[in-house]
Backbone as CSV, one residue per row, in Angstrom:
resi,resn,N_x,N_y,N_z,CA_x,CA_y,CA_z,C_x,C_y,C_z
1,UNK,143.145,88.359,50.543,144.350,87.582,50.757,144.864,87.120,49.395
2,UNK,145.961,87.516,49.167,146.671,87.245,47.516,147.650,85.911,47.742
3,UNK,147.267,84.979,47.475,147.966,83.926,47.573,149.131,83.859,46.165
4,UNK,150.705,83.219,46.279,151.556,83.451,45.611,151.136,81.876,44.448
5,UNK,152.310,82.069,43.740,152.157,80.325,42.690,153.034,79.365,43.937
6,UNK,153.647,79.585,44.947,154.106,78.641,45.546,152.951,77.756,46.710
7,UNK,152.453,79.049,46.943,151.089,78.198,47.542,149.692,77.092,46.687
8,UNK,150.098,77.644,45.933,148.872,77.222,44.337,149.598,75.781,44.224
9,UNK,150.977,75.896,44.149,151.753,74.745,43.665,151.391,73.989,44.914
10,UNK,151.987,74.059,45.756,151.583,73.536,47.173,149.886,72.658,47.084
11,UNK,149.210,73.378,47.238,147.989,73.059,47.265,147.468,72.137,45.763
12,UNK,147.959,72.140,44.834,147.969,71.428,43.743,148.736,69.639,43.856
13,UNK,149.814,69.854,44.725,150.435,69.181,45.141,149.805,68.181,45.761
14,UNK,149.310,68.705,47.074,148.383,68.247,47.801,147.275,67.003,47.218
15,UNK,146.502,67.852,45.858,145.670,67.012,45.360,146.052,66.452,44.660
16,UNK,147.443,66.334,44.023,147.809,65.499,43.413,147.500,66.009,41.607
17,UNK,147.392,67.370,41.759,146.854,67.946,40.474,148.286,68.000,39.670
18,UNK,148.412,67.977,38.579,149.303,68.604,37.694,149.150,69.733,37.167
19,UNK,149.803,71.044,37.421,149.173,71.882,36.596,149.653,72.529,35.891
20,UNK,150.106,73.625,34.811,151.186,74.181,34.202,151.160,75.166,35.044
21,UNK,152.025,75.962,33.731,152.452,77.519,34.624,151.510,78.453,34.520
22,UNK,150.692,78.592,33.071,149.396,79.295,33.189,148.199,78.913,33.842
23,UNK,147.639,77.681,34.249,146.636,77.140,35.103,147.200,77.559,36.437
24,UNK,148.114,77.430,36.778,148.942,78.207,38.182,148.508,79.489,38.238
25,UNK,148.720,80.167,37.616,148.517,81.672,37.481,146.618,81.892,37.114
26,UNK,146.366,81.023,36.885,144.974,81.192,36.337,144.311,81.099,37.972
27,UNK,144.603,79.781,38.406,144.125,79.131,39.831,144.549,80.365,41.000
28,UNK,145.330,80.883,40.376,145.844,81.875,41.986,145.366,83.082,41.709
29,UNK,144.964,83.837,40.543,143.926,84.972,40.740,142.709,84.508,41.372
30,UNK,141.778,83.199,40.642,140.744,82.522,40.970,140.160,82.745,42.422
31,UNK,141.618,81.849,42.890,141.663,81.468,44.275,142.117,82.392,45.274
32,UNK,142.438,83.631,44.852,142.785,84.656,45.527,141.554,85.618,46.043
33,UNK,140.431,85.469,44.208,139.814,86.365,44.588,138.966,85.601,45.677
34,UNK,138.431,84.047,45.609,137.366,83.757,46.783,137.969,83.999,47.730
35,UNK,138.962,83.841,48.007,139.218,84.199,49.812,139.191,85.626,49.627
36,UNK,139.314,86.953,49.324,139.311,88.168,49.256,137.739,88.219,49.408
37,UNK,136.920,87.880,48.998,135.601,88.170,48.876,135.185,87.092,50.574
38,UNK,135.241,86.415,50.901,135.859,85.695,52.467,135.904,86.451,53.168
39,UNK,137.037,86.973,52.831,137.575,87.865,54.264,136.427,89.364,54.278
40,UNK,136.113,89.599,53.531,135.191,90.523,53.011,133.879,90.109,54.515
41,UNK,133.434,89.170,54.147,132.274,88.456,54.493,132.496,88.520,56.286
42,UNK,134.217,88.237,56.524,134.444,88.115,57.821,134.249,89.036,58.707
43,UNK,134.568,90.470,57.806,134.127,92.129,58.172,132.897,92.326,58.532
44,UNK,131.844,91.439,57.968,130.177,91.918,58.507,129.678,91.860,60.352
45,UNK,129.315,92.678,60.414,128.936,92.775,61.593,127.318,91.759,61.822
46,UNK,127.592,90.639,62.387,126.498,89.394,62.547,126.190,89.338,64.192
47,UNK,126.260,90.579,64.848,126.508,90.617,66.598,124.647,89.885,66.338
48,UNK,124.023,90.981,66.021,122.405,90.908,66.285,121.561,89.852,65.723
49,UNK,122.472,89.119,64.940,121.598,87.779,63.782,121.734,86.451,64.624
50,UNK,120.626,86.038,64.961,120.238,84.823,65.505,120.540,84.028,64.490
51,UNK,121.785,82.372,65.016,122.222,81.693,64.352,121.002,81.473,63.641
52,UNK,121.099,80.392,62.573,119.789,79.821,61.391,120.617,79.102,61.240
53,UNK,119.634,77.789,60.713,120.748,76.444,60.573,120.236,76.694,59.364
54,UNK,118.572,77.120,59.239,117.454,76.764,57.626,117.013,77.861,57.498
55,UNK,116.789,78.897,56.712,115.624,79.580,56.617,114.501,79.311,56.239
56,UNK,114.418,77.949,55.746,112.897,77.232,55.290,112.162,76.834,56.489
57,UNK,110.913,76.505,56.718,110.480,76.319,57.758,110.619,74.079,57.742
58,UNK,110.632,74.139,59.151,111.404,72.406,59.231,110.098,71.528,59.164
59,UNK,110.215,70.608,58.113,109.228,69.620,58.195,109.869,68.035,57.745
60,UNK,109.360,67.109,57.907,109.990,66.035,58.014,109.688,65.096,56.830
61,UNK,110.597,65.192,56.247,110.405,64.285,54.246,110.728,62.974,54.503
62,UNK,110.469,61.959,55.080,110.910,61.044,55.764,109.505,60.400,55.948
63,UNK,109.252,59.006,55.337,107.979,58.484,55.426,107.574,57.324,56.846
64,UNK,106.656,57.099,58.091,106.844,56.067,59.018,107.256,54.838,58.135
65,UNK,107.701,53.923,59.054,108.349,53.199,58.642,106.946,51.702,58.786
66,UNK,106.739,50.883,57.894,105.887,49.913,57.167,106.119,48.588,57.166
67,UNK,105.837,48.256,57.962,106.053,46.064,57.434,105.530,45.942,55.880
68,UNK,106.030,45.459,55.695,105.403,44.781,54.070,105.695,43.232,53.883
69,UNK,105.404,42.473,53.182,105.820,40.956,53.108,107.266,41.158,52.006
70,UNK,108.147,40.306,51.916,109.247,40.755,50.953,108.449,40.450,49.855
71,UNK,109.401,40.322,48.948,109.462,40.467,47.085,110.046,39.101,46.912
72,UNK,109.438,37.934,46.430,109.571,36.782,46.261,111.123,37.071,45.518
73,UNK,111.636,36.304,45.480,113.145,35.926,44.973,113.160,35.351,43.750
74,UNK,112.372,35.046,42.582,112.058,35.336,41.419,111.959,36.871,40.818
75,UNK,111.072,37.674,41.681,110.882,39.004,40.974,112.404,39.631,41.908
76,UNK,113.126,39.453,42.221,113.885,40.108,42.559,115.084,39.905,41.100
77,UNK,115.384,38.522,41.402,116.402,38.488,40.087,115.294,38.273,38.563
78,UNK,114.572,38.617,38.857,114.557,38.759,36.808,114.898,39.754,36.139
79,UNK,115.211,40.795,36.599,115.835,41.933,35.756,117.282,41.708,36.001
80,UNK,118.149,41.136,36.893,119.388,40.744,37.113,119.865,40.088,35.739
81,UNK,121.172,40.409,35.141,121.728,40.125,34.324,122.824,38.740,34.173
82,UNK,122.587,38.400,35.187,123.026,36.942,35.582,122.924,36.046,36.850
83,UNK,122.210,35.161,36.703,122.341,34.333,38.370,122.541,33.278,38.147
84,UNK,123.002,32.839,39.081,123.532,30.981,39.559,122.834,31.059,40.848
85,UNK,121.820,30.010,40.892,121.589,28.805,42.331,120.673,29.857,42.960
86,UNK,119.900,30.619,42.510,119.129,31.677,43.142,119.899,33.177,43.309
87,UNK,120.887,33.267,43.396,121.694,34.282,43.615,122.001,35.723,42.729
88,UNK,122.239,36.723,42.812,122.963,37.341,41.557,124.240,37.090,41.431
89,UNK,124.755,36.528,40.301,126.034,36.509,39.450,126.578,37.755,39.519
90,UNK,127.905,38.165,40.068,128.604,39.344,39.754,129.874,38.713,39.427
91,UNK,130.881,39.425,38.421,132.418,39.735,38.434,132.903,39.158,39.555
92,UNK,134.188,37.887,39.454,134.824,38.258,40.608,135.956,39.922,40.813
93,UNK,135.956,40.052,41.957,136.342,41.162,42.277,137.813,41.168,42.089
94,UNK,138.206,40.235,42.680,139.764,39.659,42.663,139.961,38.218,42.521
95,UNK,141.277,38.099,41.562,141.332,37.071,41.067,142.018,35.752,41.746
């Protein structure tokens, strides 16, 4: 699929990109060739291939979950770069 510079522009648009006239022309071979190589992909015959979400085999990286006592509120803010009244000090956000 050969996409033109009006679509490039379009889609540049979109993101709010600026682009010249050679990045236009650069972006639309680019972007021409991934969808060409796409549609390519769309041609394969996948009748006999059982979906796969993973080809890795599934195991669970995810640790049970632990009571612990907290982290006293001293060792929490001493590496904090500013506090008032127990708290962390941040920036106000808005003025």
């Amino acid at each position: 699929m050969k996409l033109d510079r009006e679509e490039v522009g379009h889609m540049a648009d979109l993101a709010r990109l600026a682009l010249s006239g050679r990045e236009l022309s650069l972006y639309r071979e680019q972007l021409s060739a991934i969808l060409e190589h796409f549609q390519r992909l769309q041609e394969l015959d996948t009748e006999d291939i059982p979906p796969t979400a993973s080809v890795l085999p599934l195991r669970s990286v995810t640790r049970d979950d632990e009571t612990r006592p907290p982290l006293r509120r001293e060792r929490v803010l001493e590496n904090a770069p500013d506090t008032e009244g127990g708290c962390f000090r941040v920036p106000a956000a808005l003025e």
